[in-house]
C-alpha positions, 0 to 999 in steps of 0.5 A: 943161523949164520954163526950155527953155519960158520961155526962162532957160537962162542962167548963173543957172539954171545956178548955181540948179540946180546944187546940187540936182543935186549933191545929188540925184545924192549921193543916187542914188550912196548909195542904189545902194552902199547896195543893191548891199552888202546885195544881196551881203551879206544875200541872197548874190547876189555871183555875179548882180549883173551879171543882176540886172535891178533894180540895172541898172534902178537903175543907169540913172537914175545914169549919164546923172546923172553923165554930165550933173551939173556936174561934166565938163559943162563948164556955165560957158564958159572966162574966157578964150572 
């Protein structure tokens, strides 16, 4: 929001955030795995994961993450446009 607001949104933001981004949707992938193998391990809810409203609350966070990380969004334009 802040560069939105100051007006920056150029290839130097871009290349700034884009390792925090990574690092950030690395976390929030290894955090789902790591709570979605124990809810099915250690509680035994193998059956329920596609009910259980805490891991799909977990999940949405994820999805627009990865759908908007650096990797397919196509942040820097071809070198050839």
């Amino acid at each position: 929001m802040a560069a939105l607001i100051r007006g920056k949104v150029d290839e130097a933001w871009i290349v700034a955030t884009r390792r925090w981004t990574i690092t950030a949707w690395f976390f929030l992938t290894a955090g789902n795995l790591v709570g979605a193998w124990w809810s099915y391990h250690v509680l035994g809810l193998g059956r329920l994961l596609g009910v259980d409203p805490v891991k799909n609350a977990a999940f949405m966070p994820w999805l627009p993450g990865h759908c908007l990380s650096p990797f397919g969004t196509g942040a820097r334009a071809p070198a050839d446009a």
